[in-house]
SENU-161931 format. One record per atom (N, C-alpha, C, O, CB): residue in one letter; y, z, x negated; residue number from 0; atom name. Coordinates in nm, 2 decimals, padded with zeros to 4 digits. Glycine has a CB too. Example, Ala and Ser with C-alpha at 12.3 -4.5 7.8 and 13.67 -1.06 7.14 Angstrom:
REM residues 2
SITE  type      py      pz      px  seq  atom
SITE     A  -00.57   00.78  -01.32    0     N
SITE     A  -00.45   00.78  -01.23    0    CA
SITE     A  -00.33   00.78  -01.32    0     C
SITE     A  -00.33   00.85  -01.42    0     O
SITE     A  -00.45   00.90  -01.13    0    CB
SITE     S  -00.22   00.71  -01.28    1     N
SITE     S  -00.11   00.71  -01.37    1    CA
SITE     S   00.00   00.79  -01.29    1     C
SITE     S   00.11   00.80  -01.34    1     O
SITE     S  -00.06   00.57  -01.41    1    CB
//
This chain:
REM residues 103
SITE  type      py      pz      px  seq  atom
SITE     X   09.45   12.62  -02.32    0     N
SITE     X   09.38   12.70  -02.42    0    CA
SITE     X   09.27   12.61  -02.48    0     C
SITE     X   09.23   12.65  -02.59    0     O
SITE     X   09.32   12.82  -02.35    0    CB
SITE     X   09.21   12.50  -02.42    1     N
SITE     X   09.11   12.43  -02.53    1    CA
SITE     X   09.14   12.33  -02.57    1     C
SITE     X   09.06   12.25  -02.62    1     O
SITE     X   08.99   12.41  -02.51    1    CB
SITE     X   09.25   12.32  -02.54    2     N
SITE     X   09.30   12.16  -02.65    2    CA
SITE     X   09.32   12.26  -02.79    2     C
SITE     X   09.31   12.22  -02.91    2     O
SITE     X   09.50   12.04  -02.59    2    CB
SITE     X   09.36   12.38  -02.75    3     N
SITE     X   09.40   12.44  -02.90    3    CA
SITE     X   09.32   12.52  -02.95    3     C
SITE     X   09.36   12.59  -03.04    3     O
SITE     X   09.52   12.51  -02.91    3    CB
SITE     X   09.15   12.54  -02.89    4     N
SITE     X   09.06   12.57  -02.94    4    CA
SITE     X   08.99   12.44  -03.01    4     C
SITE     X   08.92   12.46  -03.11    4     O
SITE     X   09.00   12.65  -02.85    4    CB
SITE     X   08.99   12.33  -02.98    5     N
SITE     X   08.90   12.21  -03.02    5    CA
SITE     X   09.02   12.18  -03.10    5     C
SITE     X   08.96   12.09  -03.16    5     O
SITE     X   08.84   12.09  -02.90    5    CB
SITE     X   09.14   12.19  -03.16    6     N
SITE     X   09.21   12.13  -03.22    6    CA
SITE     X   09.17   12.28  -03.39    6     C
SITE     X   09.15   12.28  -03.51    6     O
SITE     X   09.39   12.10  -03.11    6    CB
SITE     X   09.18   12.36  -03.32    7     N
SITE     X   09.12   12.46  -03.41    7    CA
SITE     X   08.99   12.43  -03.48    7     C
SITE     X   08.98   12.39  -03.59    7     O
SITE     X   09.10   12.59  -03.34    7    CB
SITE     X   08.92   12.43  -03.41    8     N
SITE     X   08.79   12.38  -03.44    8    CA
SITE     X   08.79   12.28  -03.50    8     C
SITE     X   08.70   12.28  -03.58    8     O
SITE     X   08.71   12.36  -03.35    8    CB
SITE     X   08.85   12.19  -03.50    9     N
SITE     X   08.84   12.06  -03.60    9    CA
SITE     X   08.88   12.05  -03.71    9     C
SITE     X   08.83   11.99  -03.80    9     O
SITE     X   08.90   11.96  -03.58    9    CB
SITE     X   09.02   12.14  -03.71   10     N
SITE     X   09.06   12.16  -03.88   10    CA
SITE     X   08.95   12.26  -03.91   10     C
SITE     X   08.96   12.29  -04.03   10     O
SITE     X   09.24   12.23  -03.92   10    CB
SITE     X   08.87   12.31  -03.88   11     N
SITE     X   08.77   12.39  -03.95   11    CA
SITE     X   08.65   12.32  -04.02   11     C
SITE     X   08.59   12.36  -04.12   11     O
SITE     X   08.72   12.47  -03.86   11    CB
SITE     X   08.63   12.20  -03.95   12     N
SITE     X   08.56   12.10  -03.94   12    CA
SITE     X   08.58   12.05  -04.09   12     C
SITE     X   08.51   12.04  -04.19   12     O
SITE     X   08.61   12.01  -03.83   12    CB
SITE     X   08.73   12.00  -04.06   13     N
SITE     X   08.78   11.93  -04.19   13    CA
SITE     X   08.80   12.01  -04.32   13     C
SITE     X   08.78   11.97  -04.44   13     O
SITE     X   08.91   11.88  -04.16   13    CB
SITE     X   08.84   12.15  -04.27   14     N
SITE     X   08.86   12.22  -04.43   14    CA
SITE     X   08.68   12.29  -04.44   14     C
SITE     X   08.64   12.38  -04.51   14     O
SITE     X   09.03   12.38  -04.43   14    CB
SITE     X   08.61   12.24  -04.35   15     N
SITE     X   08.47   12.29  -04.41   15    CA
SITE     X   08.40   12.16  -04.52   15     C
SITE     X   08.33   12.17  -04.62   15     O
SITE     X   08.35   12.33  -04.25   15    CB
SITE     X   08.45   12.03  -04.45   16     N
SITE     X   08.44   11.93  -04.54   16    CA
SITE     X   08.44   11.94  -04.69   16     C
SITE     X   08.36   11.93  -04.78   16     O
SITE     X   08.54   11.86  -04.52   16    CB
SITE     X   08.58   11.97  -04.67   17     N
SITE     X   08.67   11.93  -04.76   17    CA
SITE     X   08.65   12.06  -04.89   17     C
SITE     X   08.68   12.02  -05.00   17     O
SITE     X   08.84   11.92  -04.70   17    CB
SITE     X   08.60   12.20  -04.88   18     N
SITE     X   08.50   12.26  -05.01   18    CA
SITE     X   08.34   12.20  -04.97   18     C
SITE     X   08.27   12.22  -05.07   18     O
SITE     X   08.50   12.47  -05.01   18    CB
SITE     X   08.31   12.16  -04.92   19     N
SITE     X   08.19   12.12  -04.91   19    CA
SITE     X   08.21   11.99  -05.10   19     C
SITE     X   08.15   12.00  -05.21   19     O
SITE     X   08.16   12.04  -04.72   19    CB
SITE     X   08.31   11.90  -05.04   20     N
SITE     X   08.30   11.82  -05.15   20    CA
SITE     X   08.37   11.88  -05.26   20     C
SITE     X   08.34   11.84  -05.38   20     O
SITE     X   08.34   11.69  -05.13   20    CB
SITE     X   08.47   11.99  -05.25   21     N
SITE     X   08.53   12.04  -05.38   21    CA
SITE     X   08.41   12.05  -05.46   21     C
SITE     X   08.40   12.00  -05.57   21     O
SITE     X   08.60   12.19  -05.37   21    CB
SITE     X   08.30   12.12  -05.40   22     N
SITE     X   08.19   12.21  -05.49   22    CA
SITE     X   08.09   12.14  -05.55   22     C
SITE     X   08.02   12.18  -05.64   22     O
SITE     X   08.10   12.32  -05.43   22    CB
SITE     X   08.10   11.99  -05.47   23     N
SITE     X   08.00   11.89  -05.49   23    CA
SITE     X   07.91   11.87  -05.43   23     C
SITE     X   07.81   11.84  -05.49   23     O
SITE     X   07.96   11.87  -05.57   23    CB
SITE     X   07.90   11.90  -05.27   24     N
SITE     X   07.80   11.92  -05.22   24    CA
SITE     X   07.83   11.81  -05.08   24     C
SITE     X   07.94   11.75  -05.09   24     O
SITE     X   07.77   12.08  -05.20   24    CB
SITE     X   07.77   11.79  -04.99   25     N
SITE     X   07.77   11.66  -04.93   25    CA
SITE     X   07.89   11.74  -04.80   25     C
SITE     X   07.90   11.84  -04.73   25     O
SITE     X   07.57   11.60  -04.87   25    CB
SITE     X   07.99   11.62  -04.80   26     N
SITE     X   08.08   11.67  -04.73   26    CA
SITE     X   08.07   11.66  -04.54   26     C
SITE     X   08.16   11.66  -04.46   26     O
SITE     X   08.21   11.58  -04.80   26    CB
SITE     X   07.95   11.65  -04.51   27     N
SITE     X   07.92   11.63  -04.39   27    CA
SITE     X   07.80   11.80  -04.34   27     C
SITE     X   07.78   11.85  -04.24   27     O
SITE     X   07.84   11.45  -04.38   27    CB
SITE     X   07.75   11.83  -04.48   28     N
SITE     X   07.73   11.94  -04.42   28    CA
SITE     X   07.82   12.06  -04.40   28     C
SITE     X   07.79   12.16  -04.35   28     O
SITE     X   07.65   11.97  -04.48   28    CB
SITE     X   07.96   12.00  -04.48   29     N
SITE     X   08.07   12.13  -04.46   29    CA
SITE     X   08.14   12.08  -04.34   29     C
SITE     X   08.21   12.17  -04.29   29     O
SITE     X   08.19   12.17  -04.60   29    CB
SITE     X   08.14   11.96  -04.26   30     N
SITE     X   08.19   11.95  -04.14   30    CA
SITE     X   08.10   12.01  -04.05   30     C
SITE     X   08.16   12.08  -03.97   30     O
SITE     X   08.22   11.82  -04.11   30    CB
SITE     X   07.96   12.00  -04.04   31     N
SITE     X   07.92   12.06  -03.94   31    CA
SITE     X   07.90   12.22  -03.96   31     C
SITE     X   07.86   12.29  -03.86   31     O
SITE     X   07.80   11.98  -03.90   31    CB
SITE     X   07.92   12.30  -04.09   32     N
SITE     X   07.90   12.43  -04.09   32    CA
SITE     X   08.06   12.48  -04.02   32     C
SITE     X   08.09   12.57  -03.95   32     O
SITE     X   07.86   12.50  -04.25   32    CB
SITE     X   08.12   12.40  -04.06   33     N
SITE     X   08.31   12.41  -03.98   33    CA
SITE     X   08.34   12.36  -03.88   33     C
SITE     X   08.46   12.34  -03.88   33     O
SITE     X   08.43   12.35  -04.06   33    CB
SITE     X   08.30   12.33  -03.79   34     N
SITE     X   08.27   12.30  -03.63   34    CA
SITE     X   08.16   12.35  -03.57   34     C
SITE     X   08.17   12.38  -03.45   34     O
SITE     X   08.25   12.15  -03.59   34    CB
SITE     X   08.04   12.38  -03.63   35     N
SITE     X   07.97   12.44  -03.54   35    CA
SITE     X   08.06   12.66  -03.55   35     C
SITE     X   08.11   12.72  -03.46   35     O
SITE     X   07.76   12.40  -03.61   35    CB
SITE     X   08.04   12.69  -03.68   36     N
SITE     X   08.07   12.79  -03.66   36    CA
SITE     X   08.22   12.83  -03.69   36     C
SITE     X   08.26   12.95  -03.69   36     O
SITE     X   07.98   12.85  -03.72   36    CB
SITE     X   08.31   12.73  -03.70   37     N
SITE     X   08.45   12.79  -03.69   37    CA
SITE     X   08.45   12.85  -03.84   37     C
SITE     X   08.34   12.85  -03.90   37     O
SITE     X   08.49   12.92  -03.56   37    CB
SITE     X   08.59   12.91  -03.88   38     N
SITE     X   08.62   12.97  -04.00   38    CA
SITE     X   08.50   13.08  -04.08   38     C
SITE     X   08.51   13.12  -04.20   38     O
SITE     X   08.75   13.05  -03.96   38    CB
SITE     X   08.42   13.10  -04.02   39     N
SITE     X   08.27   13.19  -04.05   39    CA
SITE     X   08.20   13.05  -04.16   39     C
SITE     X   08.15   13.05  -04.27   39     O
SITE     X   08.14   13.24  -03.85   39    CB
SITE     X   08.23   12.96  -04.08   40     N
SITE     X   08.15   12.80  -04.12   40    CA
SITE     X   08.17   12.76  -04.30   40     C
SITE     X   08.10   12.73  -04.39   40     O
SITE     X   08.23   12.65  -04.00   40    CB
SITE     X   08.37   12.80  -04.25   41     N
SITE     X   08.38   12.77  -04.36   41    CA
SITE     X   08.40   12.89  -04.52   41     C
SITE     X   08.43   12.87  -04.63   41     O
SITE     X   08.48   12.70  -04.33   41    CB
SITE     X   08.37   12.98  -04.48   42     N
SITE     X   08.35   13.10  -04.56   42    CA
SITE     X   08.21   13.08  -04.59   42     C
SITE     X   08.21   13.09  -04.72   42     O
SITE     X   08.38   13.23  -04.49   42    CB
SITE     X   08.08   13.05  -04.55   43     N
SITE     X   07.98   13.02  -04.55   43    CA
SITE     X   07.97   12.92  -04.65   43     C
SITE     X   07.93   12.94  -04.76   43     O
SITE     X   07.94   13.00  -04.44   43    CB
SITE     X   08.02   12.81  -04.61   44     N
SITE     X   08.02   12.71  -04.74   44    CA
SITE     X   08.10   12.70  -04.87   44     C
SITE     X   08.08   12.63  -04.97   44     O
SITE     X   08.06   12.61  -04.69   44    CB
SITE     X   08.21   12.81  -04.83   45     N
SITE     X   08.24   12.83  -04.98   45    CA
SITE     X   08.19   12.94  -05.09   45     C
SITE     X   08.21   12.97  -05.20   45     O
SITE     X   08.37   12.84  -04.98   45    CB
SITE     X   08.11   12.99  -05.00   46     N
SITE     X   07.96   13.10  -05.06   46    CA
SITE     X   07.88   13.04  -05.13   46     C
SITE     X   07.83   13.07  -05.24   46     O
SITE     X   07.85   13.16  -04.94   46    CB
SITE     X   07.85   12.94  -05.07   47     N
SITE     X   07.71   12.87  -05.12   47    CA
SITE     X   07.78   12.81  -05.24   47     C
SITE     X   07.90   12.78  -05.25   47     O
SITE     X   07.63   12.76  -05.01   47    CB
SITE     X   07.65   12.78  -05.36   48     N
SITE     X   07.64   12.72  -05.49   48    CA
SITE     X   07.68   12.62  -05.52   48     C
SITE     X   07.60   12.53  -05.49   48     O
SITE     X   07.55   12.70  -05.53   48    CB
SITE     X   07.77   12.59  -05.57   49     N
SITE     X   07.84   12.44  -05.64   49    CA
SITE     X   07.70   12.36  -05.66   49     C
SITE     X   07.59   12.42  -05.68   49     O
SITE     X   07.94   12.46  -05.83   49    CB
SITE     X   07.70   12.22  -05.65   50     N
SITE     X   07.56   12.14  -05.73   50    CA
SITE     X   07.65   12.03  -05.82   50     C
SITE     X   07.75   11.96  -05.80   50     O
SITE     X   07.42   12.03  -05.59   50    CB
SITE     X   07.56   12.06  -05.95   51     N
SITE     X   07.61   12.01  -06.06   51    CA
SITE     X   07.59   11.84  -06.00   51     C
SITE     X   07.51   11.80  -05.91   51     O
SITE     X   07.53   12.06  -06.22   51    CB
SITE     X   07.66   11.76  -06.06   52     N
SITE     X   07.67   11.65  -06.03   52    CA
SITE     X   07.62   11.57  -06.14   52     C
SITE     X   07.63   11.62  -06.25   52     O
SITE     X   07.77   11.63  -06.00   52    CB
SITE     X   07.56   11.44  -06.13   53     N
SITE     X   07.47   11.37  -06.22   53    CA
SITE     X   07.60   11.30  -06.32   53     C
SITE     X   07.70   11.23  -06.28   53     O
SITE     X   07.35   11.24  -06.14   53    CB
SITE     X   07.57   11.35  -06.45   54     N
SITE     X   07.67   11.29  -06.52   54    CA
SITE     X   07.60   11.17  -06.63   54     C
SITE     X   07.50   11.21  -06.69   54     O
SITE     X   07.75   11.41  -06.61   54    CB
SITE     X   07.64   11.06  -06.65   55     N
SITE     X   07.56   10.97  -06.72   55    CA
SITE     X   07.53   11.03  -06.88   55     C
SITE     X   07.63   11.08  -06.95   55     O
SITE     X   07.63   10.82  -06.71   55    CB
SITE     X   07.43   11.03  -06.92   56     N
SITE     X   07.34   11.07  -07.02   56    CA
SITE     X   07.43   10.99  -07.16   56     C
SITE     X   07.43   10.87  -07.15   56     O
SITE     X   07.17   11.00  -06.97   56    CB
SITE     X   07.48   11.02  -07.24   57     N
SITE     X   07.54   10.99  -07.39   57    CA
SITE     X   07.46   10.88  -07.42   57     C
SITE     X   07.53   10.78  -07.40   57     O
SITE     X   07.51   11.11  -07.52   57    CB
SITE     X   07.30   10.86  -07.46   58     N
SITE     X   07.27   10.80  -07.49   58    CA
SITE     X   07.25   10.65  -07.44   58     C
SITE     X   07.20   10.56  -07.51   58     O
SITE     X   07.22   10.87  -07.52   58    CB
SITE     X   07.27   10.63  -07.34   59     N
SITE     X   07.32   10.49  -07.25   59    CA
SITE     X   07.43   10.51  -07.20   59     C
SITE     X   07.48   10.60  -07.12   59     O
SITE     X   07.23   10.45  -07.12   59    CB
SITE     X   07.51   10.35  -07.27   60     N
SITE     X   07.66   10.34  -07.22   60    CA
SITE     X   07.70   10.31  -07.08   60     C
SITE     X   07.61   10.29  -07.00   60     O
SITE     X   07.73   10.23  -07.27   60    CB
SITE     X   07.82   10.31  -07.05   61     N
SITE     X   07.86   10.34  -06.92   61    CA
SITE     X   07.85   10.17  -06.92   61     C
SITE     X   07.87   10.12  -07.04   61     O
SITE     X   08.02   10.44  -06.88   61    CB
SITE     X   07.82   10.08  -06.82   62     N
SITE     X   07.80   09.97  -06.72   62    CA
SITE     X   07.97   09.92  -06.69   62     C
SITE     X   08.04   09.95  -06.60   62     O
SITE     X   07.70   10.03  -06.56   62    CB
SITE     X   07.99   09.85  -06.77   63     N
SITE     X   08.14   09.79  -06.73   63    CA
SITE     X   08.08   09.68  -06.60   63     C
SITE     X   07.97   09.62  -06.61   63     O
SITE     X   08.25   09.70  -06.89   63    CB
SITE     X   08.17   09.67  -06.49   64     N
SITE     X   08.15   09.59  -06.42   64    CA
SITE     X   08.19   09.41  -06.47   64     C
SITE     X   08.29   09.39  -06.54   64     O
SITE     X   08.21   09.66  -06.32   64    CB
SITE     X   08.15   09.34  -06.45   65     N
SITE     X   08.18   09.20  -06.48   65    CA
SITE     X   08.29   09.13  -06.41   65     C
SITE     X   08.27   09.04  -06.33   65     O
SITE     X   08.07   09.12  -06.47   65    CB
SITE     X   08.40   09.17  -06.46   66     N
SITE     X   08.49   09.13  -06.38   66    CA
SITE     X   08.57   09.01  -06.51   66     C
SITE     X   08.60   09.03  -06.63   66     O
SITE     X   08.57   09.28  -06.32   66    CB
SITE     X   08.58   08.87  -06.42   67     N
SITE     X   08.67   08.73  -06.45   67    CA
SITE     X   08.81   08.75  -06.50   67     C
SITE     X   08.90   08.75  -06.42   67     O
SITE     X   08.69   08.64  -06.31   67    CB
SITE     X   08.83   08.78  -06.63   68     N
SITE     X   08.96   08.82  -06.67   68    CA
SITE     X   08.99   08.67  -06.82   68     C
SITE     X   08.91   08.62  -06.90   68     O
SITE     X   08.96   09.03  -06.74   68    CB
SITE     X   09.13   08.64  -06.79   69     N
SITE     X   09.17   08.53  -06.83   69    CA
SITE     X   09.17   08.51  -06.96   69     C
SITE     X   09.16   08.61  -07.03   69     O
SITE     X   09.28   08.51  -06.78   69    CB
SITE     X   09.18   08.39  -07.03   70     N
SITE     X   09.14   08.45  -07.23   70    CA
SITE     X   09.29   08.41  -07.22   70     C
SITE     X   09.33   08.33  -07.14   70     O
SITE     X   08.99   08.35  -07.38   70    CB
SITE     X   09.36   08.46  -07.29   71     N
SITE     X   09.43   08.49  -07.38   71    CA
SITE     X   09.49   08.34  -07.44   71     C
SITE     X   09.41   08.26  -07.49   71     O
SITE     X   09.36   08.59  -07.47   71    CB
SITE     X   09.62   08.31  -07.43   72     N
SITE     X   09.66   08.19  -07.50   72    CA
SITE     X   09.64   08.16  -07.67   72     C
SITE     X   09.61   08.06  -07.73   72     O
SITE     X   09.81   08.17  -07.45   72    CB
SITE     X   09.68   08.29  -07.72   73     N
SITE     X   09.69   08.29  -07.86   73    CA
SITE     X   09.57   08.43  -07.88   73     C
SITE     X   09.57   08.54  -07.82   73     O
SITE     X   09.87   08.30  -07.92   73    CB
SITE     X   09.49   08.36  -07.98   74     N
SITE     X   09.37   08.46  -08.01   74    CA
SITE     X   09.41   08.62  -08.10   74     C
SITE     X   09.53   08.67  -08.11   74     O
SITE     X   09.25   08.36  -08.12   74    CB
SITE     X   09.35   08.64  -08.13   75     N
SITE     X   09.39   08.78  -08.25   75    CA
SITE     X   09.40   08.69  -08.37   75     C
SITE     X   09.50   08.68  -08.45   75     O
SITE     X   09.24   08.94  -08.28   75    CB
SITE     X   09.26   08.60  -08.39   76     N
SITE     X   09.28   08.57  -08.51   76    CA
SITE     X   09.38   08.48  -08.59   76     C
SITE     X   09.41   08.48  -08.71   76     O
SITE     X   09.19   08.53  -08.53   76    CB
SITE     X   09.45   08.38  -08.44   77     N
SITE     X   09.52   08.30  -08.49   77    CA
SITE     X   09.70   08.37  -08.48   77     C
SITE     X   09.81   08.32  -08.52   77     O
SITE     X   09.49   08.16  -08.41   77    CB
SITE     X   09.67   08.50  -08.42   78     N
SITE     X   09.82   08.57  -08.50   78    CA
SITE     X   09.81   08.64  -08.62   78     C
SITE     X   09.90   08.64  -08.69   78     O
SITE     X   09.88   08.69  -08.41   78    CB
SITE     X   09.68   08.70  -08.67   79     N
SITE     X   09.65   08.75  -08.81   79    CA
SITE     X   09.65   08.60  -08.93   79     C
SITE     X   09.68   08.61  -09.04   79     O
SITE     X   09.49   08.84  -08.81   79    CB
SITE     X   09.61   08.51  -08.88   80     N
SITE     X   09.65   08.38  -08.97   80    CA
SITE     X   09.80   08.34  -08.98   80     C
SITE     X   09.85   08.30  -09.09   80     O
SITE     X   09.58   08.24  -08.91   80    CB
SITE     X   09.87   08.36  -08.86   81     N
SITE     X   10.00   08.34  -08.87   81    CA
SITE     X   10.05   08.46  -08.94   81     C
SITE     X   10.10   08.45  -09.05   81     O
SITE     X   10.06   08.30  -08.75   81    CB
SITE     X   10.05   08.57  -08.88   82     N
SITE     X   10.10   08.65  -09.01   82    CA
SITE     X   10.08   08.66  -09.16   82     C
SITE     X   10.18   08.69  -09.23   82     O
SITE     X   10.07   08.75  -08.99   82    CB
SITE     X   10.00   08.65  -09.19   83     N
SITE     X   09.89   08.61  -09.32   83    CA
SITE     X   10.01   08.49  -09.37   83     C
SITE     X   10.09   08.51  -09.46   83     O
SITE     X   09.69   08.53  -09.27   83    CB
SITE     X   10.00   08.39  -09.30   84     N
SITE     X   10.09   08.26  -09.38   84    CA
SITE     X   10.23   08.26  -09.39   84     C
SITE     X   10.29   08.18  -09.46   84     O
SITE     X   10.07   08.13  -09.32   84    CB
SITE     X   10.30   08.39  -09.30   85     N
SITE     X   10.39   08.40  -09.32   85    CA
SITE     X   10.43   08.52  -09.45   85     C
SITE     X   10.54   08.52  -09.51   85     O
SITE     X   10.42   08.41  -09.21   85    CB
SITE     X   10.35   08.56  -09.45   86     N
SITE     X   10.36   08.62  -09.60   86    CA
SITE     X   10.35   08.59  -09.71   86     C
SITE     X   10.39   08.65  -09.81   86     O
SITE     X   10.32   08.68  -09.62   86    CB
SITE     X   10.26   08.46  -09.70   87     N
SITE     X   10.20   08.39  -09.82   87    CA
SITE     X   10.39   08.33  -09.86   87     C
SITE     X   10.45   08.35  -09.97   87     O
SITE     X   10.04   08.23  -09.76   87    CB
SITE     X   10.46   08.23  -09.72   88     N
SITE     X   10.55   08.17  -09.74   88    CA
SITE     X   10.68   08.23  -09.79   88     C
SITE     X   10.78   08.17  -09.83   88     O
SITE     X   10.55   08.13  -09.64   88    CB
SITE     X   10.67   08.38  -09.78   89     N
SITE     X   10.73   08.45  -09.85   89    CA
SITE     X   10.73   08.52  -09.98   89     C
SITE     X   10.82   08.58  -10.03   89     O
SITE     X   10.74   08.50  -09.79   89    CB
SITE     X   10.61   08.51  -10.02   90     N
SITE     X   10.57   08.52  -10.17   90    CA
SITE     X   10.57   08.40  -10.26   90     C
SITE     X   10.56   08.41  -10.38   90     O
SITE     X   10.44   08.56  -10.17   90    CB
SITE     X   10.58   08.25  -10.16   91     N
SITE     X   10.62   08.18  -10.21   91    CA
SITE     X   10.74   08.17  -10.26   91     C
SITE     X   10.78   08.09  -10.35   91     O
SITE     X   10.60   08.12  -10.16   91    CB
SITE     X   10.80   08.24  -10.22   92     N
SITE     X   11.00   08.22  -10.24   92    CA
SITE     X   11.01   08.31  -10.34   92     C
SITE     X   11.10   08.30  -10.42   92     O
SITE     X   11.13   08.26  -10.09   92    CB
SITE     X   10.94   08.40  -10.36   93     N
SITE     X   10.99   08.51  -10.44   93    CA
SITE     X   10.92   08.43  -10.61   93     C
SITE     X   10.98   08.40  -10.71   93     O
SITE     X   10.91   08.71  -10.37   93    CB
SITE     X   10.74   08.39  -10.57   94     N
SITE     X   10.67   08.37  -10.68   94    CA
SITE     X   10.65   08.19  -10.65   94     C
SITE     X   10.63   08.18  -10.53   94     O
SITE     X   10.51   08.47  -10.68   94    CB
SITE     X   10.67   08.06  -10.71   95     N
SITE     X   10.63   07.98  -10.70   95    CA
SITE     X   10.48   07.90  -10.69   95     C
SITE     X   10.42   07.80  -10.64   95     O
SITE     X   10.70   07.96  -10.75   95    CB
SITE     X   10.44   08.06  -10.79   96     N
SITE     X   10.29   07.98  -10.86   96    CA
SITE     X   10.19   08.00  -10.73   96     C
SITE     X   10.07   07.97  -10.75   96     O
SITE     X   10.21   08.08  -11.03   96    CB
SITE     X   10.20   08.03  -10.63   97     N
SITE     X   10.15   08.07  -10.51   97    CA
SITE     X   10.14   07.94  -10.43   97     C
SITE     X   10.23   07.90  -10.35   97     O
SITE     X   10.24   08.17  -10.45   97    CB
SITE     X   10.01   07.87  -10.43   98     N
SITE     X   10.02   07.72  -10.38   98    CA
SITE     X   09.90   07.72  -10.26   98     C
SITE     X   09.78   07.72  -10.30   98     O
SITE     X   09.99   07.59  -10.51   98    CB
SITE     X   09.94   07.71  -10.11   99     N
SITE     X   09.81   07.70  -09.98   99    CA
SITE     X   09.86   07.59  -09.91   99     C
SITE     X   09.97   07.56  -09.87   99     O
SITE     X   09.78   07.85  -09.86   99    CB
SITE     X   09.77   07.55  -09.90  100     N
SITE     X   09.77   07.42  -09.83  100    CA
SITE     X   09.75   07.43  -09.67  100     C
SITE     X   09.64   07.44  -09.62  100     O
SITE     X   09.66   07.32  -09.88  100    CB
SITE     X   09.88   07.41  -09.61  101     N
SITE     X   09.83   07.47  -09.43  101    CA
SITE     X   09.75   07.28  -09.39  101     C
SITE     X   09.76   07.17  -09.45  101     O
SITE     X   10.06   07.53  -09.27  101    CB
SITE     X   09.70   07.31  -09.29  102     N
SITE     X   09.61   07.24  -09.23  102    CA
SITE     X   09.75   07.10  -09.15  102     C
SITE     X   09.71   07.01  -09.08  102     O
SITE     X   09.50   07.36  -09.12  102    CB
//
């Protein structure tokens, strides 16, 4: 009988957790309202008030972390130059009077 009362008691534990953080509230006070008082514990905590959580403010951007990422073999610009000259080379064929001097 108390392996399967303490085994009871623990998932109470856990699912007192576990709305504790649904609602946003610290998930250690819904483990101990769900082990100290069993399924009461967790009815208790899903009573109590959601807390809004800090959302970052519009006016300051979010903080990308600095993370080492590789550059790129071929740039943007030097595929928009190659495209660019490949159109020129094709307006060449159609128009002659069309004269660029590649590098």
């Amino acid at each position: 009988m108390l392996p399967i009362l303490l085994i009871v008691w623990l998932l109470c534990a856990f699912m007192g957790a576990y709305v504790a953080q649904c609602k946003g509230r610290v998930g250690m006070e819904g483990a101990v309202f769900g082990f100290a008082l069993g399924p009461i514990g967790i009815l208790i905590e899903a009573l109590m008030p959601s807390v809004a959580r800090a959302q970052p403010s519009s006016s300051e951007p979010e903080k990308k972390p600095d993370v080492a990422r590789p550059k790129p073999l071929v740039s943007k610009d030097d595929v928009a130059m190659d495209f660019v000259m490949d159109m020129v080379k094709q307006g060449e064929k159609k128009n002659r009077s069309i004269r660029i001097e590649e590098p």
